[in-house]
N, C-alpha and C positions, 0 to 999 in steps of 0.2 A: 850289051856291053856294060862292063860293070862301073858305076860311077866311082872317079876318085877323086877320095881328101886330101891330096899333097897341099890341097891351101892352107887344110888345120894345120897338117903334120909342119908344115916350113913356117911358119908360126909360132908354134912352142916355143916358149922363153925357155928353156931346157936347153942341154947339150949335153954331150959324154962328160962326166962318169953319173950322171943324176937324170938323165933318159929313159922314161921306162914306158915310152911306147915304139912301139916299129910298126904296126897298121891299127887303121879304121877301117872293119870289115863293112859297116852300115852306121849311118847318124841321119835321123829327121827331131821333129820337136819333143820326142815323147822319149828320145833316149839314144847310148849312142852303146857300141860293141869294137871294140879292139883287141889288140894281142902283143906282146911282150914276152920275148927268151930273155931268160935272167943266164945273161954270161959264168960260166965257171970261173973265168980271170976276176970276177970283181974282190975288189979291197975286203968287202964287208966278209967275205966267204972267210976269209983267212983268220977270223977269229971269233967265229961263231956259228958253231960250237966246235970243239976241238975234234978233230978224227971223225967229225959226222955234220960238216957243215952244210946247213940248211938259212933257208933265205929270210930275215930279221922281219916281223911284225908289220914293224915300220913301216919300211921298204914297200912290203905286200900294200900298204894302207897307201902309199904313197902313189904306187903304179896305177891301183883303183882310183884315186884323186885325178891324176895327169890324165887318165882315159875317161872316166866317170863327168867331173866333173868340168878340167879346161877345157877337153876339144869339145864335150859337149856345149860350154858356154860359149865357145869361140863360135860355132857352130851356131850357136841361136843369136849370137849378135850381130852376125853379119861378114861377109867377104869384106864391106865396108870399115870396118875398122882399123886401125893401126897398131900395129904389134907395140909401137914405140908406146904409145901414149897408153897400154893395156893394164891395167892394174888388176892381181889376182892373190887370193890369199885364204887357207882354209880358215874354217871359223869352227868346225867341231867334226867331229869323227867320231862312232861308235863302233867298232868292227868285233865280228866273232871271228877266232881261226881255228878251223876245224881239221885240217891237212897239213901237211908240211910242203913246201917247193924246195926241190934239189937243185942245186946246179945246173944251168942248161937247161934246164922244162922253159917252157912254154907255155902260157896261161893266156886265158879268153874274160876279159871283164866284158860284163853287161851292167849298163846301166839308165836304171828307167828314173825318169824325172818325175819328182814330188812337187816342186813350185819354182819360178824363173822370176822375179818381179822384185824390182828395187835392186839390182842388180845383185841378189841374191837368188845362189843358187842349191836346190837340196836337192840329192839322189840317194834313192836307194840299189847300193851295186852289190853283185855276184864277181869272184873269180872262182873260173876254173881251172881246172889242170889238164893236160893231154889226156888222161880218160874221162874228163867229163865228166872228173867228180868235184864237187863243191868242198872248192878250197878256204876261201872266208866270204864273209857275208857281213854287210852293214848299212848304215847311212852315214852318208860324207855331206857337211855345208862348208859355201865358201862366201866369197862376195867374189863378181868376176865383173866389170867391166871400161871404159876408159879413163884416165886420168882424171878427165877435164868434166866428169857427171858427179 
């Protein structure tokens, strides 16, 4: 039976329009793998780029963030904590982007953990794309853990 993260997933300080996970396929301490369809309806499509719109850097670096680094930090801190009192915020990002995401794809972030201590967290994450070609590549740090530490 396959185990499920709806504790991460109902957790995420996120919601529509700035959501960019929909599963946790596997998370233990060394790292965590999720997936995200980047809707054709969203805002951002509609003006970038014109007549060829493709999904913003950002966005890309951001979905790696939300998968890569909260549910993984949520994840190593515990069922025990409180969404309320959670405090999360990136601290650096380096990414390469080697692919484009269309509309509607679906991508697979993987990411393996560099260090978790002082409630700093560093990974280095993969996204792919439905064939399984390496779409960007990076390290994301953030600090991720409760209010009151």
């Amino acid at each position: 039976m396959k185990e499920s993260y709806n504790w991460i997933l109902n957790r995420l300080p996120y919601t529509e329009p700035f959501l960019f996970v929909n599963e946790i396929l596997h998370v233990d301490d060394k790292g965590v793998e999720g997936t995200y369809r980047f809707s054709p309806d969203a805002d951002f499509y509609k003006g970038h780029f014109k007549n060829n719109p493709v999904t913003p850097g950002v966005i890309l670096t951001e979905c790696c963030a939300q998968i890569g680094l909260v549910c993984l930090g949520m994840y190593l801190l515990g069922k025990k904590s409180e969404i309320g009192n959670m405090a999360i915020g990136m601290s650096s990002s380096q990414m390469e982007f080697l692919q484009p995401v269309f509309p509607g794809e679906r991508v697979r972030v993987v990411s393996e953990l560099v260090y978790f201590r002082f409630q700093k967290i560093k990974c280095e994450v993969k996204m792919y794309n439905e064939n399984d070609k390496l779409v960007c590549k990076g390290v994301l740090a953030g600090m991720i853990g409760t209010a009151n530490e």
